[in-house]
C-alpha positions in Angstrom: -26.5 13.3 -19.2 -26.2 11.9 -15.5 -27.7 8.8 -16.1 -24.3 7.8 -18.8 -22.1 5.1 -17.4 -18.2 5.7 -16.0 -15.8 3.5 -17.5 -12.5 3.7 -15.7 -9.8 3.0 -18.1 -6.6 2.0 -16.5 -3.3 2.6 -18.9 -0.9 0.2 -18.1 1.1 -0.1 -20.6 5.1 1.1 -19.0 7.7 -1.0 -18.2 9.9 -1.3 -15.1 13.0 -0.1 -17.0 13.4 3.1 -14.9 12.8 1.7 -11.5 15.4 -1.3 -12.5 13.2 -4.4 -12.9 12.9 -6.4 -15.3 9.2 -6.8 -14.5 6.8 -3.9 -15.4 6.6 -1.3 -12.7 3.0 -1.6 -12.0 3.5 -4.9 -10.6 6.1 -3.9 -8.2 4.4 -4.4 -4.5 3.7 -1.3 -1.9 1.5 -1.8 0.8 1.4 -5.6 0.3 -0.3 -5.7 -3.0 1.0 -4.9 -6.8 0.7 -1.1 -7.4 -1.6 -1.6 -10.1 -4.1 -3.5 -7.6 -4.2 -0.4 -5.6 -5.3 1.7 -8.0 -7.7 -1.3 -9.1 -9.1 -0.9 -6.0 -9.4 2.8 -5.9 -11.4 2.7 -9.0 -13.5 0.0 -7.9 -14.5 1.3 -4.8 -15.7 4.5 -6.5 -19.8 4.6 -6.6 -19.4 6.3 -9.6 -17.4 4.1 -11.9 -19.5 1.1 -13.3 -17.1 -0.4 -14.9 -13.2 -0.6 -15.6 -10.9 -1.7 -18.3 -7.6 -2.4 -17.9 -4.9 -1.8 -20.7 -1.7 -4.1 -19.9 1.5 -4.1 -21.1 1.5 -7.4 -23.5 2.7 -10.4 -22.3 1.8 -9.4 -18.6 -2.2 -9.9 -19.4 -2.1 -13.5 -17.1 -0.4 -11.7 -13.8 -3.4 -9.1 -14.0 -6.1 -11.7 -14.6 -5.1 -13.5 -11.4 -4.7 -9.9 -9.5 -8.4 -9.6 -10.4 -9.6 -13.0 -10.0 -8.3 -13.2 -6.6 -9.5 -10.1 -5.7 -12.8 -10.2 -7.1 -13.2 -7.2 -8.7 -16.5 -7.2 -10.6 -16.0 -3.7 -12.0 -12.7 -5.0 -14.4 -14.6 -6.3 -17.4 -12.0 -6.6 -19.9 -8.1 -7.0 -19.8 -6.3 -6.1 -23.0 -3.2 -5.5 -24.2 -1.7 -2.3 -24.6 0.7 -0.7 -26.9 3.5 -1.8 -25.4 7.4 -1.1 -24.5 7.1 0.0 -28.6 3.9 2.5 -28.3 2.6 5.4 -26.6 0.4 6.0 -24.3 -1.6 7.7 -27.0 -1.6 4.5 -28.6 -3.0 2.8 -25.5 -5.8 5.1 -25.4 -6.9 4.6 -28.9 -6.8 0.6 -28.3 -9.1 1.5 -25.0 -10.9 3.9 -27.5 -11.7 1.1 -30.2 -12.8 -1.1 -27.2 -15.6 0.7 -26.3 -17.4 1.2 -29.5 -19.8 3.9 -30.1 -22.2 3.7 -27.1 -21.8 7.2 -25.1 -20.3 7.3 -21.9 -18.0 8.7 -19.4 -14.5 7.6 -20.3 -11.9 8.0 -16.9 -8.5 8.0 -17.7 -6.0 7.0 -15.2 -2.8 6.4 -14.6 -2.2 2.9 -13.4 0.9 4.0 -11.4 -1.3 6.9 -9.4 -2.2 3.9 -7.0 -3.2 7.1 -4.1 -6.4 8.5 -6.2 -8.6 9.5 -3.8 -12.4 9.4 -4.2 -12.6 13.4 -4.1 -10.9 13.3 -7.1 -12.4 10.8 -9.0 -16.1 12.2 -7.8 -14.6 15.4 -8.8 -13.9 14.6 -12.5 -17.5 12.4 -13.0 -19.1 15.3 -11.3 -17.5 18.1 -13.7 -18.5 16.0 -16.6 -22.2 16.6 -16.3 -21.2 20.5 -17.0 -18.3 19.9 -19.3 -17.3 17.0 -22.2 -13.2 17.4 -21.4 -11.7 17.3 -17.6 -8.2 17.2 -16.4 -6.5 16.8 -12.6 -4.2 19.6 -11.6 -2.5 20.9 -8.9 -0.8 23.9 -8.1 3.3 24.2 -8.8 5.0 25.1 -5.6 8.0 26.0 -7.4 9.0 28.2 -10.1 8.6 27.5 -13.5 11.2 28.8 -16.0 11.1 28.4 -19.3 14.7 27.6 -21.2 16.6 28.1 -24.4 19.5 26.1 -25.8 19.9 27.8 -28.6 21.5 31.0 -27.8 22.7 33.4 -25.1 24.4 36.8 -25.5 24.9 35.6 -29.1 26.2 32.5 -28.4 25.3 29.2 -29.0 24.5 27.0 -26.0 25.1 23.4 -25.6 21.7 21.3 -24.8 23.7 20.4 -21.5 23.7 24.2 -20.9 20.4 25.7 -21.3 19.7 29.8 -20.3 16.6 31.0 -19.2 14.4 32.8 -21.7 11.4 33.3 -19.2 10.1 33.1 -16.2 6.3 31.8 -16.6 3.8 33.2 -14.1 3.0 30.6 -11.5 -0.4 31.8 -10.1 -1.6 30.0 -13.3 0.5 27.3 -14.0 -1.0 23.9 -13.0 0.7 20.1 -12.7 -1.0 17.9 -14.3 -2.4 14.8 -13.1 -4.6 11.9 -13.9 -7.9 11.4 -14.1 -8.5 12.7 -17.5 -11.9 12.5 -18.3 -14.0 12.9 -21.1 -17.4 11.8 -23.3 -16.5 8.7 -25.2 -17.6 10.9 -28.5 -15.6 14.1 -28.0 -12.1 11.9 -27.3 -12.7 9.8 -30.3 -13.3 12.5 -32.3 -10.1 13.9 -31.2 -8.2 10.8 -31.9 -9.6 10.8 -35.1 -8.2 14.4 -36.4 -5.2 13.6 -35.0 -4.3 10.7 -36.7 -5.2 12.7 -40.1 -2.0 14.6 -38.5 1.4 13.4 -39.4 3.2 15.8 -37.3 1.1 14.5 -34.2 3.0 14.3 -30.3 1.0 14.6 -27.2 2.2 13.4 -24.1 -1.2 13.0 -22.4 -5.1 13.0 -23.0 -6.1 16.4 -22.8 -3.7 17.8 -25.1 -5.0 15.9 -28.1 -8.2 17.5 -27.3 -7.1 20.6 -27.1 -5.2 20.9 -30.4 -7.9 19.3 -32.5 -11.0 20.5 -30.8 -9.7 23.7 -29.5 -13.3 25.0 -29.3 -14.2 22.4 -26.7 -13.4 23.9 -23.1 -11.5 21.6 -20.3 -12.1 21.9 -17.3 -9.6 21.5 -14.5 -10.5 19.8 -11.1 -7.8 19.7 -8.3 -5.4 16.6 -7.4 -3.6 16.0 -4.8 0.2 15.8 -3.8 -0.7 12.4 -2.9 -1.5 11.3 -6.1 1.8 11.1 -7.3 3.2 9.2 -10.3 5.4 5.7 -9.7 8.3 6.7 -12.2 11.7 6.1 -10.5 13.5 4.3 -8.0 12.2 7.1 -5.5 8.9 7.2 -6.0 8.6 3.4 -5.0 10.3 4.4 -1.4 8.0 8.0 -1.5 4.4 6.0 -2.2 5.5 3.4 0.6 5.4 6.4 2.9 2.6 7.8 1.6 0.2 4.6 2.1 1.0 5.1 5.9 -1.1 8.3 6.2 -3.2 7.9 3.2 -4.1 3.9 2.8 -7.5 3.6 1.6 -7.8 -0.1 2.6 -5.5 -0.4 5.4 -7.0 -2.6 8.3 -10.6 -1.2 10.0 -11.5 -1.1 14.3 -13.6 -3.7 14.9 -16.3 -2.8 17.4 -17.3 -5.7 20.4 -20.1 -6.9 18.3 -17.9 -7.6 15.0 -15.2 -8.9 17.0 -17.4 -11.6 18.4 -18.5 -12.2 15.2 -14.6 -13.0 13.9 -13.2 -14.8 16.6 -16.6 -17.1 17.5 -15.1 -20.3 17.1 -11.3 -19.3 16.2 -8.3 -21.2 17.5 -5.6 -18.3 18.5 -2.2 -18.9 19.9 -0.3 -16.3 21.3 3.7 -16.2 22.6 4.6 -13.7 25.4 0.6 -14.1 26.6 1.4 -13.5 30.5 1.7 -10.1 30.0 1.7 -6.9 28.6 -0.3 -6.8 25.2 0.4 -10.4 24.5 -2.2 -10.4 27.7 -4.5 -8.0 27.1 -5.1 -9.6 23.6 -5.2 -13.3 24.8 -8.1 -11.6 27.7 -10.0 -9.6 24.7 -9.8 -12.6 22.3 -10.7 -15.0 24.3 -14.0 -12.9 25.9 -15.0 -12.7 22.5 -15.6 -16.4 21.3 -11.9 -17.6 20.4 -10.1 -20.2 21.4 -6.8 -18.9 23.1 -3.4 -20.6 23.5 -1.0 -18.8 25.5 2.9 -19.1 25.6 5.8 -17.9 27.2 9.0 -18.3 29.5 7.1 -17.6 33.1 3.9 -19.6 32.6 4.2 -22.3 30.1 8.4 -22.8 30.4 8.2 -21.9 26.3 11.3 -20.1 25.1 10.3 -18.8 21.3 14.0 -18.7 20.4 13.7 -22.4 20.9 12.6 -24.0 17.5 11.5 -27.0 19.5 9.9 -25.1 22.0 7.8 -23.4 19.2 7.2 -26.7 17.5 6.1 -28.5 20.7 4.1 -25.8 21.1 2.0 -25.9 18.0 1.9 -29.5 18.3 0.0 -29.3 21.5 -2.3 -26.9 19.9 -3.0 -29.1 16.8 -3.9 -31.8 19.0 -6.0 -30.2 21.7 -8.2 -27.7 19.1 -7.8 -29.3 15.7 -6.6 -26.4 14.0 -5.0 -22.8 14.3 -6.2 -19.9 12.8 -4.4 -16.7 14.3 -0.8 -16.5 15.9 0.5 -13.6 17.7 3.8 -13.1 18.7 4.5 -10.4 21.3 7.4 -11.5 23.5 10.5 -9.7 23.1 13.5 -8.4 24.9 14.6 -4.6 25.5 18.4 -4.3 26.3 19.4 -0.8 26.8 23.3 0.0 26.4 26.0 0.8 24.1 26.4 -1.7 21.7 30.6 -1.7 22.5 29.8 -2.5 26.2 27.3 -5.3 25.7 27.8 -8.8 26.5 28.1 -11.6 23.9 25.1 -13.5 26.1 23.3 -10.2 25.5 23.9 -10.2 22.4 22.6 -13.3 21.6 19.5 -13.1 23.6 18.4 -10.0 22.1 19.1 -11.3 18.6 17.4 -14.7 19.2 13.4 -13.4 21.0 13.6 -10.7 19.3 14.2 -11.6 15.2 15.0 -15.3 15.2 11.9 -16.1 17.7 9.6 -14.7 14.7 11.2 -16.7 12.2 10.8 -20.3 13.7 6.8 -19.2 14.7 6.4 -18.6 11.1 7.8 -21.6 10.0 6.4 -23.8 12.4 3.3 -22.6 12.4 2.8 -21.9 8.2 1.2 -25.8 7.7 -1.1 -24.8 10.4 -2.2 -21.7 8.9 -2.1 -22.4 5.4 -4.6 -25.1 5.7 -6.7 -22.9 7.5 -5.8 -19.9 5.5 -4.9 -18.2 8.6 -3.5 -15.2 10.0 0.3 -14.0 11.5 0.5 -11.1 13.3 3.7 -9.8 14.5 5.1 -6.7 16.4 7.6 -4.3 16.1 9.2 -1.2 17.1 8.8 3.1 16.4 12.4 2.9 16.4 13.0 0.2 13.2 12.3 3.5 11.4 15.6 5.1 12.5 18.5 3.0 14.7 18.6 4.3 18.1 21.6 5.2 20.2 21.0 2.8 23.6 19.5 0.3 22.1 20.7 -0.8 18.6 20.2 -4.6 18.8 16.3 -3.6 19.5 15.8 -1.5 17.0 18.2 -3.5 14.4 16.1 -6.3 15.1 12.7 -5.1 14.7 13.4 -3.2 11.4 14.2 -7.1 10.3 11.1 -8.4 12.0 9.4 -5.4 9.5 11.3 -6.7 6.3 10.1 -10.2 7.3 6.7 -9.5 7.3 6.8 -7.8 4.3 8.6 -11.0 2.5 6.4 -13.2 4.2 3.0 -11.6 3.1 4.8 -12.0 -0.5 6.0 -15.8 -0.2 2.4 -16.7 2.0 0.0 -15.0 -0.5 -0.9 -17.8 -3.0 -1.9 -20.0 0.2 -4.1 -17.3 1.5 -1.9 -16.9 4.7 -2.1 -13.3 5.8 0.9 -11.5 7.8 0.7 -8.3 9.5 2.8 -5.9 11.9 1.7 -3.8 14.4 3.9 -0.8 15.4 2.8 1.0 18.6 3.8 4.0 20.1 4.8 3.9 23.2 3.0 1.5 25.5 2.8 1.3 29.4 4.2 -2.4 29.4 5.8 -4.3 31.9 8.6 -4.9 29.9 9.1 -0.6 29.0 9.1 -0.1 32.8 11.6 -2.5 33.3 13.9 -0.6 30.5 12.9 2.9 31.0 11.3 2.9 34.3 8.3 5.0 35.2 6.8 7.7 33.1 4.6 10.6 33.4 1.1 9.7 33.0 -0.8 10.2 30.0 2.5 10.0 27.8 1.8 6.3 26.9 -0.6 4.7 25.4 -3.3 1.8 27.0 -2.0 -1.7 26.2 -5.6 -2.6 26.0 -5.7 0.0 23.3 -3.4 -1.7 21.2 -4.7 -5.1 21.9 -7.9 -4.3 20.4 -6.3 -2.6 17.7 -3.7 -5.4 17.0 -7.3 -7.6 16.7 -8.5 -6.4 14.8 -5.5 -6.2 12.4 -4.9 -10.0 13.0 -8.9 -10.0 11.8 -8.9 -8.1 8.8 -8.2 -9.6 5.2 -5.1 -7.2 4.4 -1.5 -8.6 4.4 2.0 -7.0 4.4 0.8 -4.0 6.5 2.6 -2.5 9.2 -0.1 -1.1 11.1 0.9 2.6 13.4 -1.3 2.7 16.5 -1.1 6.3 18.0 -1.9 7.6 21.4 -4.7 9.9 19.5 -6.3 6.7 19.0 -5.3 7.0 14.7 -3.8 4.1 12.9 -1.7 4.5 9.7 -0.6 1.4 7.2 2.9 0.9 5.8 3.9 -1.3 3.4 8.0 -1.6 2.5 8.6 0.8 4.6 
């Protein structure tokens, strides 16, 4: 029975009615791709699965067929529709189920908005299937379960707003459930098939069909994850954007020397606030490595980014001397420390214009350049866009924007193959921190040239719409709409 082919079928089939769009909510974008890509990828970078089939809600079959074309994923072999805004998701599975025909195999069940499957569960479920013909994903409740009862208390009638307890169910073997739910082809058919003999039939999942019409066929249970939570309502959007930042299977990966070389051998790179700092560690390790460097900024080259014709002059020179641009990086920036009531109106507008309106002109000066070389913006922001910080609000107000920009931009830039990216670091030993904080103990900050290479190879990689965490315990994390 090992040697039977996996075939991942995604269900696909909700809408975006509960999360408030008007689109369905697999297509919503975390972590700069649609959710439904992510678990696309998941499924297609599991060993295990040979194949995947993707059932859509109808009328969305086009937006998925480009999702897959684009990203070349050979496993997807079929896109068809689903049962729609109308059906179930028991109706789904018997269209996947009728899709398959007769031939035995492994049939995966998931969830198209679980985009955080991990590949311990996945290998989980295809691995219980060699001992079992029925699998389901679980995890442990941490709360209490109770079980309620409208109808009547102390004698009394209850109103369904106004249920009472009837029991309280023993949690030690009570499980979530999750997807995958896995099975052999022949043992979910036949399932389906008694149940539609059934008039009274309701199931809200996969398992429980089998277990009501082939209660002699035992189902395993394999263990999920927190993680692999279900995109249902407006909060889970925000919740699985924070998630991707620990868990992000595809976030950008450390180059080593010999890989770096490799990307940057012949690359045109510009980079604004190069004199110093990271901006000069990066335009150093870039340029060591093959590249092309172009470096910009108010003490060296007289360029002031929050001068559109500053920026514009300066990609013009570029163009001319190297042909073409490939990579920008933009790490100048300002750090004004003081309550916001006491600041200046010059300080104001300084702050506001290097440190969010800078961004904006490199972007669009520089998109013609990049989109015809199908380039690469990489732009940096702040630990504190997360939360506004007393001391320095026009900082961290203005690199939570620089965050929502790069996040729009990866959007608007992702048909012309334009990648954007935002690196986040922790505290760094920069010129421009001592000047605002002054200095620090040692060992509480991290290594510029850390983050240089880091920021590399992020500026390197294929993703877009990350915003890449670089830690002083040399981790990294992606986040995505944060």
């Amino acid at each position: 029975m090992d040697t039977l082919r996996s075939v991942a079928v995604i269900l696909a089939g909700g809408t975006g009615t509960r999360v408030g769009l008007d689109i369905p909510k697999q297509l919503i974008k975390i972590a700069g791709k649609p959710i439904i890509e992510h678990t696309i990828i998941a499924l297609s970078q599991s060993p295990l699965i040979d194949e995947i089939i993707i059932m859509m809600t109808p009328g969305y079959l086009d937006p998925i067929n480009a999702i897959v074309k684009a990203g070349g994923y050979r496993k997807v072999s079929r896109v068809l529709e689903g049962a729609g805004p109308e059906g179930t998701r028991n109706d789904s599975t018997r269209l996947a189920l009728a899709a398959l025909g007769d031939e035995e195999c492994n049939v995966i069940l998931h969830d198209a908005v679980r985009p955080l499957v991990s590949q311990t569960i996945i290998e989980a479920n295809i691995t219980a299937l060699r001992d079992f013909q029925a699998v389901d994903t679980a995890i442990p409740s941490a709360d209490t379960i109770v079980q309620v009862d409208g109808e009547l208390a102390h004698g009394r009638r209850i109103g369904d707003a106004q249920p009472v307890i009837a029991d309280v169910l023993p949690r030690a073997l009570l499980r979530r459930g999750q997807t995958p739910q896995s099975f052999r082809l022949s043992v979910i058919k036949k399932a389906y098939e008694f149940a539609a003999q059934d008039p009274d039939f309701a199931a809200t999942d996969d398992c429980t069909v089998v277990l009501r019409y082939l209660p002699d066929i035992p189902i395993a249970v394999v263990n999920g994850h927190e993680r692999n939570m279900k995109i249902t309502e407006p909060i889970d959007v925000y919740l699985a954007d924070k998630l991707f930042q620990l868990t992000s299977a595809d976030r950008p990966a450390d180059l080593d020397d010999v890989q770096l070389r490799a990307a940057l051998d012949g690359k045109v790179v510009v980079i604004f606030g190069g004199s110093y700092g990271i901006g000069s560690d990066i335009s150093e390790l870039a340029r060591s490595h093959g590249a092309t460097v172009h470096t910009f900024s108010r003490s060296s080259t007289g360029t002031h980014v929050d001068r559109r014709a500053d920026v514009s002059e300066a990609a013009r020179m570029v163009a001319a001397e190297s042909g073409r641009v490939d990579c920008v990086v933009n790490t100048a920036g300002v750090l004004p420390r003081g309550e916001l009531a006491e600041t200046s109106e010059e300080t104001i507008y300084e702050a506001t214009e290097v440190n969010y309106l800078a961004p904006i002109f490199i972007a669009q000066e520089f998109y013609p350049y990049l989109a015809e070389s199908r380039g690469s913006l990489l732009l940096f922001t702040s630990s504190s866009y997360t939360r506004g910080r007393s001391g320095y609000s026009l900082y961290s107000s203005a690199k939570a924007a620089v965050v929502n920009l790069t996040q729009a931009l990866a959007d608007e830039w992702a048909g012309s193959g334009v990648r954007v990216n935002c690196i986040n670091p922790e505290r760094t030993a920069t010129p421009m921190r001592t000047k605002a904080f002054g200095e620090e103990p040692p060992g509480t900050l991290l290594d510029s040239t850390e983050v240089a290479r880091k920021s590399l190879s992020v500026l390197l990689s294929g993703q877009t719409g990350h915003v890449v965490d670089v830690r002083r315990d040399g981790g990294t994390a992606a986040l995505v709409n944060d």
